[in-house]
C-alpha positions in Angstrom: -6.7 26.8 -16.9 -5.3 23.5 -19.1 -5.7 20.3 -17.0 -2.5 18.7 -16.6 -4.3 15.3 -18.0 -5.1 17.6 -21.2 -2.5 16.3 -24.4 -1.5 20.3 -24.9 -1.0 20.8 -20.9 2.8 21.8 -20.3 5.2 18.8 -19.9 6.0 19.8 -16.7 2.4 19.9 -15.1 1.5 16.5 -17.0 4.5 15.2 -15.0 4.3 16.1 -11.8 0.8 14.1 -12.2 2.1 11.0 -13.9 4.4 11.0 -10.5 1.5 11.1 -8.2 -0.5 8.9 -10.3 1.9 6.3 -10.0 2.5 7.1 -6.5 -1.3 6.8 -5.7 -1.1 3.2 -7.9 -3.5 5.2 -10.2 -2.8 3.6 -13.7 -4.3 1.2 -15.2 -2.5 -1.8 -17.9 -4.5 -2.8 -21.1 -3.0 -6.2 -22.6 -3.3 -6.8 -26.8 -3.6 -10.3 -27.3 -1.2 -12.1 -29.4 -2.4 -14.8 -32.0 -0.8 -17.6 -33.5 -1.4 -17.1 -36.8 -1.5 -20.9 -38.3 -4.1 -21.7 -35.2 -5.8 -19.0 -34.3 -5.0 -19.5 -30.6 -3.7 -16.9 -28.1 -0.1 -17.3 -27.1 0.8 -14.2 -25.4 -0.3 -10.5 -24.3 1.4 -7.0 -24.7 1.0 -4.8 -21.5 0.2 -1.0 -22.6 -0.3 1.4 -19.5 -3.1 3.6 -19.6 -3.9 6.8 -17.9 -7.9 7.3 -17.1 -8.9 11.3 -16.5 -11.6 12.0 -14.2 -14.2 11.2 -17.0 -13.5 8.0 -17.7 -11.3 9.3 -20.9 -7.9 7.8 -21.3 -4.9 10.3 -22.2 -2.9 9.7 -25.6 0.2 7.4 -24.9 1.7 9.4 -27.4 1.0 12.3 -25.2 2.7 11.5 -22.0 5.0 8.1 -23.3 7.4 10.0 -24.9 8.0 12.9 -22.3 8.3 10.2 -19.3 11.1 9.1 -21.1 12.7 12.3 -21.6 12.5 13.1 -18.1 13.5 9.8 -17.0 9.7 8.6 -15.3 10.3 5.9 -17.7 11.7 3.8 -15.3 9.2 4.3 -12.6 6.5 3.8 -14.9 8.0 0.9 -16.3 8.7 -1.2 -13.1 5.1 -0.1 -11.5 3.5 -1.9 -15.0 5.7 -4.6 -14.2 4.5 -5.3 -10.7 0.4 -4.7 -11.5 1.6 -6.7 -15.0 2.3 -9.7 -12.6 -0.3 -9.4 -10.0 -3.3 -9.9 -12.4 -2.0 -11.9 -14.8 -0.3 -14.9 -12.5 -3.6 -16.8 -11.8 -3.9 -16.6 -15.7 -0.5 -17.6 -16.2 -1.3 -20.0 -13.4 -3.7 -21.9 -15.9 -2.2 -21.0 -18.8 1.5 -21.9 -19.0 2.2 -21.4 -22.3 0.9 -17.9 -22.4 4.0 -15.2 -22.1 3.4 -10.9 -21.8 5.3 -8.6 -23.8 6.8 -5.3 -21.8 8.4 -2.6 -23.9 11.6 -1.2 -22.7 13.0 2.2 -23.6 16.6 3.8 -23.6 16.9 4.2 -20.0 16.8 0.9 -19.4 20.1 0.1 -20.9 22.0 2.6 -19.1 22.3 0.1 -16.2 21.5 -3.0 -14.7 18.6 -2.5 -12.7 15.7 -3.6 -15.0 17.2 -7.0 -14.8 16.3 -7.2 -10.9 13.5 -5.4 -11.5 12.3 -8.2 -13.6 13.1 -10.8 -11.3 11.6 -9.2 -8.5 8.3 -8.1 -10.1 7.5 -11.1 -12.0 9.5 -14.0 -9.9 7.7 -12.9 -6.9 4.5 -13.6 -8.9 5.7 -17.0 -9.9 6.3 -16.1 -13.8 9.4 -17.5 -15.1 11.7 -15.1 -17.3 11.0 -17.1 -20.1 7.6 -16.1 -20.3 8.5 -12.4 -20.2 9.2 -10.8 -23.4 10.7 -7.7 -23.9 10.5 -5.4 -26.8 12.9 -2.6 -27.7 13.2 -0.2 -30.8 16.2 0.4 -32.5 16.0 4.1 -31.4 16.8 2.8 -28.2 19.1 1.1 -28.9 21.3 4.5 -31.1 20.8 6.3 -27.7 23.2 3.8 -26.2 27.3 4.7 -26.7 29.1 2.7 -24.6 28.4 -0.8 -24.8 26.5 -1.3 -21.6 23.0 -2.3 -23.9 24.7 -5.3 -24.7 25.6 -6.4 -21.4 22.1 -5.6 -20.3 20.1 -7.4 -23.2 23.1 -10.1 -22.6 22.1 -10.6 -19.3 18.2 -10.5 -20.0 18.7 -13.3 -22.1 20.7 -15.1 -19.6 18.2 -14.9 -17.4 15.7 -16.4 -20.3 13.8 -13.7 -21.5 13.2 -13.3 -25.1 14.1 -10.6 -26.6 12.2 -8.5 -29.8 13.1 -5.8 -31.9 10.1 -3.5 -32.7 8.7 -1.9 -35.1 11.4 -3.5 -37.7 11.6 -1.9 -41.2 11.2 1.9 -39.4 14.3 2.5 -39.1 17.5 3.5 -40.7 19.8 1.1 -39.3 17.9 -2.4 -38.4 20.0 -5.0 -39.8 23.0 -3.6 -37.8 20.9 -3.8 -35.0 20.4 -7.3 -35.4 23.5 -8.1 -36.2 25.3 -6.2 -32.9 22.4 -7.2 -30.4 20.7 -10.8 -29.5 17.5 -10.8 -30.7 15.5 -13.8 -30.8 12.2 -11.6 -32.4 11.3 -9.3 -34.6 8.0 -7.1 -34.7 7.0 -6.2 -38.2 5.8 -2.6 -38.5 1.8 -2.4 -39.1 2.8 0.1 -41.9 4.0 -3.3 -43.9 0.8 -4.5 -42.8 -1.6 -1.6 -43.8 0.2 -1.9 -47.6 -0.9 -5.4 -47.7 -3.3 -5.5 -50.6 -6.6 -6.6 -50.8 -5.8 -10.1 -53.1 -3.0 -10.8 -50.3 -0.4 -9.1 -52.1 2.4 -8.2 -49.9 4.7 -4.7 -50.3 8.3 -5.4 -51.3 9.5 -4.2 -47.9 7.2 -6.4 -46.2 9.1 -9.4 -48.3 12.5 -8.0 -47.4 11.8 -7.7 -43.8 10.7 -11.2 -43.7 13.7 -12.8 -46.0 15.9 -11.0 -43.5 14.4 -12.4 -40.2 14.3 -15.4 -42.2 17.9 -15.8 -42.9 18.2 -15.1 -39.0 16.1 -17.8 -38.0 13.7 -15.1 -35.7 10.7 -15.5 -34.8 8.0 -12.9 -36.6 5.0 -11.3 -34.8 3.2 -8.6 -37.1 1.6 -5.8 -35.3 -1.6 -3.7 -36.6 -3.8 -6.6 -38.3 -7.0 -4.7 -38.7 -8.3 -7.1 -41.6 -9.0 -11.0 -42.3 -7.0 -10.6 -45.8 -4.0 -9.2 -43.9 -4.4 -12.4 -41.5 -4.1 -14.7 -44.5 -1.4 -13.3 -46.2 0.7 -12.9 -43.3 -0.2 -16.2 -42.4 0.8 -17.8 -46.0 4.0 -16.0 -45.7 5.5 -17.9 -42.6 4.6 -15.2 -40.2 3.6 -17.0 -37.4 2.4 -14.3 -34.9 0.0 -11.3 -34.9 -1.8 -8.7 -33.2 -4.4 -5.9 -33.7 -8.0 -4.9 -33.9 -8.9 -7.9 -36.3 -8.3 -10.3 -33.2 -8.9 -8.1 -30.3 -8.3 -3.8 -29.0 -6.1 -4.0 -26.2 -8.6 -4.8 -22.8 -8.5 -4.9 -19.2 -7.5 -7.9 -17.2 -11.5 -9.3 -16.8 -11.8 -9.1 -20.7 -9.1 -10.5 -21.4 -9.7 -13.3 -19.4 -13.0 -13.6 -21.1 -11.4 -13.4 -24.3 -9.2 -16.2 -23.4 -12.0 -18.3 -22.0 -14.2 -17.2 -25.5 -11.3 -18.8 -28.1 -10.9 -21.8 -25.8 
């Protein structure tokens, strides 16, 4: 019989354990450091939920991700990172105030306005301003959304003083529209652009593109999927000014990361 923690189990079985793993507070969140490129000091943290099996073995995000959005546990999901997102991280913040954690929204998030209390609530109660809370959409989201209502929500996240990225930029077919019909105050560059980064620093024309158009928009840029020192500097010549991936640090658990944190100090 397939486990329903096994990445071939039927969706349905993998489900109904995703609910009672977040019913149980069974989860766990991972956080990637984010580095200011120029300085090399940590400014921020992505929160990624993980799912331990019984062996210690975590299941593929891409395995179970995708599916809780389809069937809506998104949302769930979502808020109960939120609320563990804020408990270990405030005495950290506490320290640190200049440090801010990156949440990833998906479609069902803009078909009303309850991630904006949800925000307040989870991460206000824990004393973390909005500011420091960034949030990060794809433009996929964003095409699922017909009727207007995902620019009253991000208009109202941003009210409230969040900051607001566009991820995995240069994917997809329609980004600059997205830019130009929602308020962004980030983009994420693709780690594709940074994989085709060659080994003198040489940067693919798309990379170039992405970053003239972010440019012209006066966003901030954080590159995602450094895996090499070359792909540091050349990011870092180009005016990028913020990066993650396994050349700084694989996302960690809360007591890592504070020891990474305490180690770059």
């Amino acid at each position: 019989m397939t486990s329903p923690l096994s990445e071939t189990a039927p969706i349905g079985d993998m489900m109904t354990a995703l609910d009672s793993a977040i019913a149980a507070d069974a989860l766990s969140i991972h956080y990637q450091p984010v580095i200011a490129l120029s300085s090399g000091r940590m400014v921020g943290v992505e929160a990624l939920v993980r799912w331990a099996r019984p062996d210690g073995s975590f299941v593929s995000p891409d395995s179970f991700v995708p599916s809780a959005e389809t069937t809506g546990r998104i949302v769930p999901m979502t808020e109960w990172l939120m609320r563990r997102a804020a408990s270990e991280l405030a005495p950290l913040f506490a320290q640190e105030p200049d440090l801010h954690v990156a949440v990833n929204l998906s479609a069902q998030h803009f078909e009303s306005e309850r991630i904006v209390d949800a925000l307040a609530d989870c991460f206000g109660h824990a004393g973390i301003a909005a500011r420091r809370v960034h949030l990060e959409v794809t433009e996929r989201e964003l095409l699922h959304n017909r009727d207007g209502l995902a620019l009253s929500v991000m208009t109202s996240l941003r009210r409230r003083g969040h900051v607001l990225a566009l991820d995995d930029f240069g994917t997809g077919y329609s980004d600059r529209t997205a830019l130009d019909r929602f308020p962004f105050d980030a983009l994420k560059i693709d780690k594709s652009f940074v994989a085709a980064i060659a080994d003198d620093g040489a940067p693919d024309e798309s990379l170039l593109r992405a970053l003239m158009i972010a440019n012209v928009r006066r966003l901030s840029i954080i590159a995602e999927g450094i895996e090499q020192d070359h792909q540091a500097r050349a990011l870092a010549a180009l005016g990028v000014q913020y990066g993650q991936g396994h050349f700084y640090s694989r996302p960690v658990g809360i007591a890592a990361l504070t020891a990474y944190l305490a180690a770059r100090r």
